[in-house]
N, C-alpha and C positions, 0 to 999 in steps of 0.2 A: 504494500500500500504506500502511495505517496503521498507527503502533504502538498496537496493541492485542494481545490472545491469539489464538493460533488455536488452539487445540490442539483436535485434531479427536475427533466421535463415538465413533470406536472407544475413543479415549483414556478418554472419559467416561464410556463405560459400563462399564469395568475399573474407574476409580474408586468408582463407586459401587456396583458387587459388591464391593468389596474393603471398602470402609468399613463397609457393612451387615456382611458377616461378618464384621469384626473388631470392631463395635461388642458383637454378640452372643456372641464371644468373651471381650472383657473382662466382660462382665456374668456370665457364666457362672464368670468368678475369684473372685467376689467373695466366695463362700462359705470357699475359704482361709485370707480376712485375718480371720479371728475370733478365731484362736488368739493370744494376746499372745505374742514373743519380743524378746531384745536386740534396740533398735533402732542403727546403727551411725551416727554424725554423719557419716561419711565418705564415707556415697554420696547421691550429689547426682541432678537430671538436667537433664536439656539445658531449659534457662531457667529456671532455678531463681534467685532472685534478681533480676527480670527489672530491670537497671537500667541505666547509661549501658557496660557492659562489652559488652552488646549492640549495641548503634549509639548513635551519638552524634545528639543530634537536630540540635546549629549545623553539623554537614558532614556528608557522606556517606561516612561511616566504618561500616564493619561488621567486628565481628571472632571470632574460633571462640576458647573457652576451652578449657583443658589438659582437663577434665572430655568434652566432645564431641571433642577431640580423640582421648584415648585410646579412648572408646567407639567411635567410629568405627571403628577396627583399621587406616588408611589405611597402606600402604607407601609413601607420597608424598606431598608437600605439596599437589599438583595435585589430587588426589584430595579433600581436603579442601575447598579454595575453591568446587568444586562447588555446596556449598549456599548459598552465599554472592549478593546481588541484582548482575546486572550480571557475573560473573565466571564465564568457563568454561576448562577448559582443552581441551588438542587435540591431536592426535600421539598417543603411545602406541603402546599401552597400554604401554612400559618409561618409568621416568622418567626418565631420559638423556633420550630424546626427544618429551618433551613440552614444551610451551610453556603462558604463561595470556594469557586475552582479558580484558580489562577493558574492557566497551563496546564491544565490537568491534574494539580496538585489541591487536590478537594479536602482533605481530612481537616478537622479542627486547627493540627499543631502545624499545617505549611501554610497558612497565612496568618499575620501579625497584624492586629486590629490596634489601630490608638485612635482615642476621641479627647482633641486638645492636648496630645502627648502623652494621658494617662494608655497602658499598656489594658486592654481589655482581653486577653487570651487567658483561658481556665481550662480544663480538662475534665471533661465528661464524657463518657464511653458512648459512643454511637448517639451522639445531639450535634446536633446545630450548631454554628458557630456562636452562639448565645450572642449577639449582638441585640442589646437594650435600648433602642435611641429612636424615636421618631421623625420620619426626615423633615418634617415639619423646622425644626429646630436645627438645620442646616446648615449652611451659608456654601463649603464645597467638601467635594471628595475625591481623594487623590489617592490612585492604585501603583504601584513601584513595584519592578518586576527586575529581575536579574543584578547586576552591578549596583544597581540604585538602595539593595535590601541593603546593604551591610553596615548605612552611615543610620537606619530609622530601628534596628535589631539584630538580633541572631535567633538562631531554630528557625527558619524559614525554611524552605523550598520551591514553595509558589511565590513571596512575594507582601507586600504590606498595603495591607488599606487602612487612609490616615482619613479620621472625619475635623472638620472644625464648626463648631455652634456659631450661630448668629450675636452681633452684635450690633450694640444701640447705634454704632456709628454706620450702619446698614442702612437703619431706616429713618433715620434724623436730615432731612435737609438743613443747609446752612444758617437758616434763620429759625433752626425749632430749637428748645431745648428741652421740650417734653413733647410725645406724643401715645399713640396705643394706637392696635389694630387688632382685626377682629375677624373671624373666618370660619365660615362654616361650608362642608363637602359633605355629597351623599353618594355612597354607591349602588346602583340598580341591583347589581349579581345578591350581593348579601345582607340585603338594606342596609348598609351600612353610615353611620351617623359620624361625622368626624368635628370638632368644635377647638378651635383655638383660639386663645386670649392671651397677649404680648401688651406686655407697659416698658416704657425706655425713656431714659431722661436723659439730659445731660447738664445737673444742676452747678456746676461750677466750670472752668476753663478743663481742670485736669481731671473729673471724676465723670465716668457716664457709669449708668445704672440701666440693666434691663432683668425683667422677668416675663418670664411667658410657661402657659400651661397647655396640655394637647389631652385630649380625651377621640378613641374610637371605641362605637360598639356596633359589633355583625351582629345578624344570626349566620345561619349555616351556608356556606355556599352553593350557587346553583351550577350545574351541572347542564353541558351543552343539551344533552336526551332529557331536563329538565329535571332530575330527579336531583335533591338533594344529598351535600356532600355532609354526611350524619356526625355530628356534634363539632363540628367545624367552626361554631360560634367562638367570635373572642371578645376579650373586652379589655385594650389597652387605654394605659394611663402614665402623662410623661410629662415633667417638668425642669424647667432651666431658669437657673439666678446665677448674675452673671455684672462682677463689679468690676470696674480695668478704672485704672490711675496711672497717669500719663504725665511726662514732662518732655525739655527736648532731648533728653538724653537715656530713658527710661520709661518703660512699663511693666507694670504690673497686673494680672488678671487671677480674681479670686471667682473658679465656676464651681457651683452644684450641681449636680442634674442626678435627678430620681426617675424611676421607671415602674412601672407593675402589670404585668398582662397576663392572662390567662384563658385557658383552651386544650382543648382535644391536638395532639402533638402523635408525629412518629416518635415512639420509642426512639425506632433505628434513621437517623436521616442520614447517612451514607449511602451512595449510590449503591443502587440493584440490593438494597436489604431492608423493603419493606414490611416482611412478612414477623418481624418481629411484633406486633401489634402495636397500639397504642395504650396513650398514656392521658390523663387529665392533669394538665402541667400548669402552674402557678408560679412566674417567674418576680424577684423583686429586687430589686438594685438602685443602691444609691451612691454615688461619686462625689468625691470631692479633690480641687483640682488648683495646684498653685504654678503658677506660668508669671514669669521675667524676662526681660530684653534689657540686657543696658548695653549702649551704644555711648562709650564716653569718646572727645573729641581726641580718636587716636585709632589710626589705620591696624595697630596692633589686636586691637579688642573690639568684639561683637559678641556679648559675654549671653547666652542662654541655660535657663535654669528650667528645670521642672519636678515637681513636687505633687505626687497623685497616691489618692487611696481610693479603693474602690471593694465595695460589700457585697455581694451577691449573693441570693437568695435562692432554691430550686428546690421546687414540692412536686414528684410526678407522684400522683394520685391514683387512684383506682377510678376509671370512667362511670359517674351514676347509674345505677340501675342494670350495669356488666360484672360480670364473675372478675372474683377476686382477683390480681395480676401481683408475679412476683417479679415485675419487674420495676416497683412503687420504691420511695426511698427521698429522704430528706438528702440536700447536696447544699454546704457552706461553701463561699469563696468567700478568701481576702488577700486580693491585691495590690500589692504596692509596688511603685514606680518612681525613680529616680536618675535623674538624669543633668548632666553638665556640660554645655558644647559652647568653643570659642572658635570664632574662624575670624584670622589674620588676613590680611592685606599687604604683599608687599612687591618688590622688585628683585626677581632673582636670574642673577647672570643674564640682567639689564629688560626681563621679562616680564611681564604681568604676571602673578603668582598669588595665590589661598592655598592658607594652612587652613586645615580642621582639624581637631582635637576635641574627641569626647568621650564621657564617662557614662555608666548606664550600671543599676541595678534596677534589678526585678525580682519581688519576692510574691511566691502565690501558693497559699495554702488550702489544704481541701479538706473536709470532713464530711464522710457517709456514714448514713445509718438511713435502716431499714425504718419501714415507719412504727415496728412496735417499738423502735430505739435498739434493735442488735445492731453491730457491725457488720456493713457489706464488705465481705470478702473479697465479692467477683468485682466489684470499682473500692480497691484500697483506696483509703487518706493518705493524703500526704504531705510535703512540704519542699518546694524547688525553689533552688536559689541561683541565680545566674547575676555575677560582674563581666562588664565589659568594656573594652577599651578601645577604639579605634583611631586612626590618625590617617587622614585623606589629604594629598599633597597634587593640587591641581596648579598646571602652566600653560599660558597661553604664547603661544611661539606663530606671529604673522598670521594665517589662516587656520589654524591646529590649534586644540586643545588636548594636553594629556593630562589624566589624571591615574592615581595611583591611591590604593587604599589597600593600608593593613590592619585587620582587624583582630582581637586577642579574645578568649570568653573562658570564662571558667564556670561548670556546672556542681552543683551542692545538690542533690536527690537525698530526702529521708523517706522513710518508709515509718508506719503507724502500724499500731493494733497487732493483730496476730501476723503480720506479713514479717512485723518487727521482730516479733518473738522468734519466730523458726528462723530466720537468718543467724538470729545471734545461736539461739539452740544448734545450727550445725555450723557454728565458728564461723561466718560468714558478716560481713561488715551491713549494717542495717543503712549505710549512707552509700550511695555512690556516687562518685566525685570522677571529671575528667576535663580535661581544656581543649580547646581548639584554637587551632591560626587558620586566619581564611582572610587570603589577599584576592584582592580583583584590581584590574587595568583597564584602563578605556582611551579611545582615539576619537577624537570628533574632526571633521573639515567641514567649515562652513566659509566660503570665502563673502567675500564683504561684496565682490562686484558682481555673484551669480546669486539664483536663486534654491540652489540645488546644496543640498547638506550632505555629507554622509556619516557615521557611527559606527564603532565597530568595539564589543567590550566583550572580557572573560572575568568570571568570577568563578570563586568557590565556595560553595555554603554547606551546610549542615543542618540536618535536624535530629534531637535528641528523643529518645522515648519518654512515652509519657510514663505518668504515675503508675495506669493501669498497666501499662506493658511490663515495666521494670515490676512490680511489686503485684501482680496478681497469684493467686494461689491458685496449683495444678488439679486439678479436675473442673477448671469452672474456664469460662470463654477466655481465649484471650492465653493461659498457660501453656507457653509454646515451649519451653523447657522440662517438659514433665514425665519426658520419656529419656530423659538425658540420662546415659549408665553412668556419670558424674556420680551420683547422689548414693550410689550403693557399692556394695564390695563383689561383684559379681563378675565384674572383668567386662572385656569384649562378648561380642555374640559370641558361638561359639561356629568355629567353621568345619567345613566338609571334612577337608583336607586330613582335619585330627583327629578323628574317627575312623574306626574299622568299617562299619555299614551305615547304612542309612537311618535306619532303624535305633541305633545309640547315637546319630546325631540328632534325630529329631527327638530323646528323649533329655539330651544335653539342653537341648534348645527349648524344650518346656519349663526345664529346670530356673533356665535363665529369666524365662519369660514371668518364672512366679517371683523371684528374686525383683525384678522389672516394677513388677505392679506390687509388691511388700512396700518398695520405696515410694513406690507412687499414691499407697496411701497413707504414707505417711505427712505427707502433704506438705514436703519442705521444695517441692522443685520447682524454688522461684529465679526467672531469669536475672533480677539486678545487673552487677558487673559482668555478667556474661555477653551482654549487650554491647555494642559500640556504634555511634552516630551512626545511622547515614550522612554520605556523603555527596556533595552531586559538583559536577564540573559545568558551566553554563557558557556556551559562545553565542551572540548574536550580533547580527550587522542588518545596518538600516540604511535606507537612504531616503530623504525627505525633501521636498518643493515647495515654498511658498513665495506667491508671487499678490500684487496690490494690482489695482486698477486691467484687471482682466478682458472684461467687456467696456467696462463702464469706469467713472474716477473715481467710484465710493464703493467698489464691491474687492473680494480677495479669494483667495482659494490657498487651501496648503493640505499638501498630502503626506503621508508616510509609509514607509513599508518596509517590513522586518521578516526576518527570517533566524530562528531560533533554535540551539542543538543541545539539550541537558539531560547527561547521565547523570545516574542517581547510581552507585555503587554503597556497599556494607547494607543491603533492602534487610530490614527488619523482621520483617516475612518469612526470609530462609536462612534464621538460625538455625543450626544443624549442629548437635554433636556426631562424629563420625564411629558408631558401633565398632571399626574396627580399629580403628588409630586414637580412637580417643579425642582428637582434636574439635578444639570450637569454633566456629566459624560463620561469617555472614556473605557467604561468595554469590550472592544476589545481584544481579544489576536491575537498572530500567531507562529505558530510555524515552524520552520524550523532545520531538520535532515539529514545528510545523510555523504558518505564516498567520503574520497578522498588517491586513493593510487599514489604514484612516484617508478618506476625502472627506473634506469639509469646503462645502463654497457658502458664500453670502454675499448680499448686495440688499438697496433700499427696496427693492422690490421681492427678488427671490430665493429662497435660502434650501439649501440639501447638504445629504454628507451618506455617506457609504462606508460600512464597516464590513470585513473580513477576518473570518478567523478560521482558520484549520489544523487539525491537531494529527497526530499517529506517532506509532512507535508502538516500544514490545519491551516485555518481561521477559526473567530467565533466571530461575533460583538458583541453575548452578548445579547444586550440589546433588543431584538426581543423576547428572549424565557420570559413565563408568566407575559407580561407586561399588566399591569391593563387595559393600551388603545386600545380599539379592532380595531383601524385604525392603530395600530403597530404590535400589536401581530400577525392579519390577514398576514401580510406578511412576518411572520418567520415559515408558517404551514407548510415548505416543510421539515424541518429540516437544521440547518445552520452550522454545522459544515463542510466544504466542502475542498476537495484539495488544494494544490494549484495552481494555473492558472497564467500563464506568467511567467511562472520561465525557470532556463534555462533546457535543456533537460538533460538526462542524456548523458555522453560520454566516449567515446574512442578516444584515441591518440596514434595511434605504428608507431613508426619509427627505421628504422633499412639498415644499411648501411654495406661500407664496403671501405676501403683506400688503395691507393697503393700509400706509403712511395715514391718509386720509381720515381711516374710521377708526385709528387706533386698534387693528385688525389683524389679527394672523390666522391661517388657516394651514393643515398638514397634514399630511398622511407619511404611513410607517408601515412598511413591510419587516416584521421577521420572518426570516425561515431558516428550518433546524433542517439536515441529511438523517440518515437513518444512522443508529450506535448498537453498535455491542454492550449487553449489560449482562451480569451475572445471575443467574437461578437458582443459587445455589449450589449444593457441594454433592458430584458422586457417591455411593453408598460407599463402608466401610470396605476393604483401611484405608481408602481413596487418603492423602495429606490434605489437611485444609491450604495448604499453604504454597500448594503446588498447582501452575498453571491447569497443567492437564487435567487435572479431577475437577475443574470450574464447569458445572454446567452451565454454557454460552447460550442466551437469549438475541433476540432482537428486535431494538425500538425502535416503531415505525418515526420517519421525518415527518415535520406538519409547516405550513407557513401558517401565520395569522399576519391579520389585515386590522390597522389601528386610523382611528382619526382623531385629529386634536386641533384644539382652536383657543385663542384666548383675546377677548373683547376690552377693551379701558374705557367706558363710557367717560367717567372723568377722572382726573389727575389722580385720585385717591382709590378709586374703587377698578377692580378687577376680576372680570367671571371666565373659568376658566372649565374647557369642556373637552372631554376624551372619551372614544367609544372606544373598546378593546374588543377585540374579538368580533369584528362586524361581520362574520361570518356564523358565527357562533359553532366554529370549528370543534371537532372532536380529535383531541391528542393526549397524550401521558405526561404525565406530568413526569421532569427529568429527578432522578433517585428514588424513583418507587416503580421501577418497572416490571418489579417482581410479583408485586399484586394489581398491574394494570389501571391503576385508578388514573381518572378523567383530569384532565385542567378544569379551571371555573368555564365556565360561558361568556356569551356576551357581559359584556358591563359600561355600563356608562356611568361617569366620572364627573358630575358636578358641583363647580367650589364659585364662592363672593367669599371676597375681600373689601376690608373698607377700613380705610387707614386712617387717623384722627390728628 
């Protein structure tokens, strides 16, 4: 398979009905805009100013403005990064149970979430990326992928999405020093009720003030064949206070922001493992969040601080009026975040040159218990501590920029409860502790007389296992060390070779096999320090176009297009003691490839942009092919190098519009459309490895386009009604990470919100 598009015929021939009528549509407006009225500076449209806010051209940064944010009408952040190159999400449709893929790198621990700097990543076995935030409370969102991860965290693999909350200097024109605004949105699919209330002042030169509150409530959602999607109801609730003190050399930002929502949840939202059932989930989070800037008059210093706690709350329930579920259990976070970064200014060997230098701790703790209060065993507690240090040495040499980054990190893993007990019980260290260096390099050209850029960076990153991996106990999900002959005195298997007949080797080999399971229940085969990072090596190269006055004097256009190559070696998945060497090892690779392009045009009249994304590559645990032990080797005889499965699909994103200046008026439509994926079905019967490509029962999700309309009207200065049909077909497709029980997307839905700002 190559990374290129598939996206099939039928796809294509919707596209281009839909383009021809809609071209013929906008042309048939145009008789409207004749009439002269107030024009308002305050409504904008999606690539309006098409500049480096859009992508960055030296990294692969892409990020959504407050402006597409609010037009969007999205109840979720997940919903958002959709249109974004390289980034899907999955689970669903509630946002409790979604997760985001960045490169195909979906699990909770390969994307790093920060909201205002505070670190929001926790660890919970088969959930969602637990992201608590209302996009309501927005301003942007920026995704960083490859080279770019290493100066915002470490344990990535996919990449970081960084959010930043609204501020009163957002909505304060030049002559206000107090105002409020007010907003209500309903959705058709789920009735859904959405209500926000923002107050913002700015009672002094250097002090502004804002608060604002967001409430939704659904019921269930509808279902394209009409039927209801059954206890799908949620009812979120989200608030932000938010003080910044300001002088010319200095800021200061003191935010809180609380969350609570709840609803019917996958258990499992990891791709292809819905069948784990559900859960009635009760989520509550409150943050608190200290942010500085001093800029003293001195090219040496640009001094940034941050200072974050953050409490998290997780109740999955047993669903009303359904049999009891043992997969219910109370889940504590508390995380804290610390961080120091200074970037220099200066002239080196007669160049333009920045120093970075920064510091970073992250501490996040867990505690489970079952809902009668026992300890869950199968998601240990725990407690990870990660320093980190980096130093980023960029120079600008005539048309060329290099940059250089090395990055340092030391990990602190404790284990809790009984996972603690048996480690120390069989002399084994209850902490694991390891460091990593992980440098990356980048080349930019952009010459100053063309319009044409190009990029080209390597990085190395890592991700560490989670609590549940390291500290799970053997007979419950997840103990992949549990058959390891480490743990007992019984030696290697036993082989052919030392035996006289068949007969005395298979009675050697029962022998062993009770010795095998003695140990195993004795319940100490936990992997901790047996583990070692994954590892991934990352090259990509782009090259980028942006040009001014196109057609017209006021219109622009800039493209991008990247092409990306990362192994992932030490795969978690194919720890393996070797039966007959004894040896421990993680000889797994993965490989992940594929393109991502951006077009963006804009003008006073017409606006579009074109996204691409395509993904493939392939697994291969290794350690199946010519292994001495024929109860291993036996199950790599299909061949193991295989696709990848549960990734996201390939895609297309067109949208294309068109303004009239005039009536304060924008009007658009938006094609997605998904190719067809591999997804998993789970696992061949016994002794098939879970771990091992070839015992993956392979499915396949069909591809779907949907067809979107959006529009947003400014009758006057202050007021804004803003309108979106989704699904105007009212299409039937799967929704992505639950293709194991086939369930639908919502239906049609139309999206409408006023605004009215005081």
């Amino acid at each position: 398979m190559q990374a290129d598009l598939k996206i099939t015929s039928a796809i294509q021939g919707q596209l281009f009905f839909i383009l021809v009528a809609l071209l013929f549509a906008i042309q048939s407006l145009d008789v409207f805009a004749e009439e002269e009225t107030e024009v308002f500076d305050s409504i904008t449209v999606e690539g309006e100013n098409l500049k480096e806010e859009d992508f960055e051209y030296s990294q692969s940064v892409s990020s959504i403005q407050q402006e597409r944010i609010e037009e969007k009408q999205s109840s979720n952040v997940m919903e958002l990064l959709d249109e974004l190159p390289g980034i899907s999400s999955h689970g669903g449709p509630l946002s409790g149970g979604m997760g985001i893929s960045i490169r195909g790198f979906g699990n909770n621990e390969d994307v790093i979430v920060r909201i205002d700097g505070a670190t929001q990543n926790f660890e919970k076995y088969r959930y969602g990326i637990g992201l608590s935030i209302d996009p309501e409370l927005l301003k942007q969102v920026k995704v960083s992928r490859g080279s770019a991860i290493l100066e915002r965290g470490s344990g990535a693999l996919g990449g970081v999405v960084e959010m930043e909350t609204i501020d009163a200097r957002d909505l304060l024109t030049a002559d206000e020093n107090w105002g409020a605004k007010v907003k209500y949105g309903h959705r058709s699919n789920n009735d859904g009720d959405m209500f926000t209330l923002t107050a913002f002042g700015r009672p002094t030169d250097y002090l502004d003030i804002l608060l604002s509150g967001v409430k939704r409530d659904t019921n269930d959602f509808r279902l394209p064949n009409g039927e209801r999607f059954d206890y799908s109801e949620e009812t979120q609730e989200s608030g932000l206070a938010k003080v910044e003190l300001f002088n010319d050399f200095s800021e200061t930002t003191l935010t809180y922001r609380t969350s609570e929502e709840s609803g019917q949840e996958l258990h499992d939202a990891r791709a292809g493992s819905g069948t784990r059932g559900y859960v009635y989930r009760t989520s509550e989070e409150d943050s608190y969040t200290f942010n500085t800037r001093v800029t003293p008059a001195s090219d040496w210093f640009d001094i940034k601080a941050t200072i974050a706690y953050t409490d998290k709350y997780i109740l999955d329930d047993n669903i009303p009026g359904q049999p009891a579920s043992l997969i219910t259990g109370n889940y504590q976070y508390d995380i804290w975040t610390t961080e120091l970064v200074n970037e220099s200014n200066f002239k080196l060997f007669g160049q333009q040159s920045y120093l970075t230098v920064g510091a970073q701790y992250n501490q996040e703790d867990r505690e489970v218990t079952r809902l009668n209060g026992s300890v869950n065993n199968s998601q240990p507690a725990g407690t990870k501590q990660t320093y980190g240090l980096y130093v980023t040495q960029k120079i600008l040499v005539d048309d060329f920029t290099f940059s250089a980054t090395l990055r340092g990190d030391k990990y602190s893993v404790d284990s809790k409860d009984l996972a603690e007990e048996l480690l120390e019980e069989t002399g084994r260290s209850s902490t694991v502790e390891f460091t990593q260096v992980s440098p990356a390099f980048s080349i930019g050209y952009e010459p100053a007389s063309s319009p044409f850029s190009a990029f080209y960076s390597y990085a190395e990153l890592f991700r560490s296992p989670l609590i549940d991996e390291y500290f799970t106990l053997p007979g419950l999900s997840g103990g992949r060390c549990r058959y390891f002959s480490f743990y007992h005195d019984a030696g290697p298997r036993p082989r052919r070779a030392d035996y006289p007949s068949p007969a005395a080797h298979a009675a050697a080999v029962a022998l062993w096999n009770l010795d095998q399971q003695s140990a195993f229940n004795q319940d100490n085969a936990i992997c901790a320090d047996f583990y070692d990072p994954e590892e991934s090596k990352n090259h990509e190269i782009s090259v980028a176009y942006m040009i001014d006055d196109v057609f017209t004097n006021e219109d622009s256009f800039l493209s991008k297009l990247t092409f990306f190559y990362t192994e992932v070696g030490n795969t978690l998945g194919s720890i393996y003691q070797n039966t007959v060497t004894g040896e421990i090892s993680q000889p797994g690779i993965e490989v992940h490839r594929g393109i991502e392009l951006e077009l963006k045009y804009d003008s006073p009249v017409y606006f579009g942009s074109l996204v691409v994304s395509t993904l493939d590559g392939y697994q291969d645990p290794k350690f199946y092919e010519n292994n001495p032990d024929p109860a291993v080797s036996d199950l790599g005889n299909e061949g193991l190098e295989k696709d990848l499965i549960d990734k996201p699909a390939d895609k297309v994103i067109f949208t294309i519009g068109r303004k009239f200046q005039s009536y304060n008026f924008k009007i658009g439509y938006k094609l997605e459309a998904y190719d067809d994926n591999l997804i998993s079905r789970g696992i061949k019967s016994p002794p098939c490895h879970f771990s091992n490509p070839a015992c993956i029962i392979v499915g396949s999700q069909p591809g779907y386009a949907l067809h979107d309309i959006f529009a947003v009207w400014q009758p006057t200065k202050r007021t804004v009604v803003r309108l979106n049909i989704d699904n105007i077909t009212n299409k039937e497709y799967l929704i992505s990470g639950i293709g194991e029980t086939d369930n639908l997307g919502p239906g049609i839905d139309v999206r409408l919100s006023v605004s009215q700002q005081f």
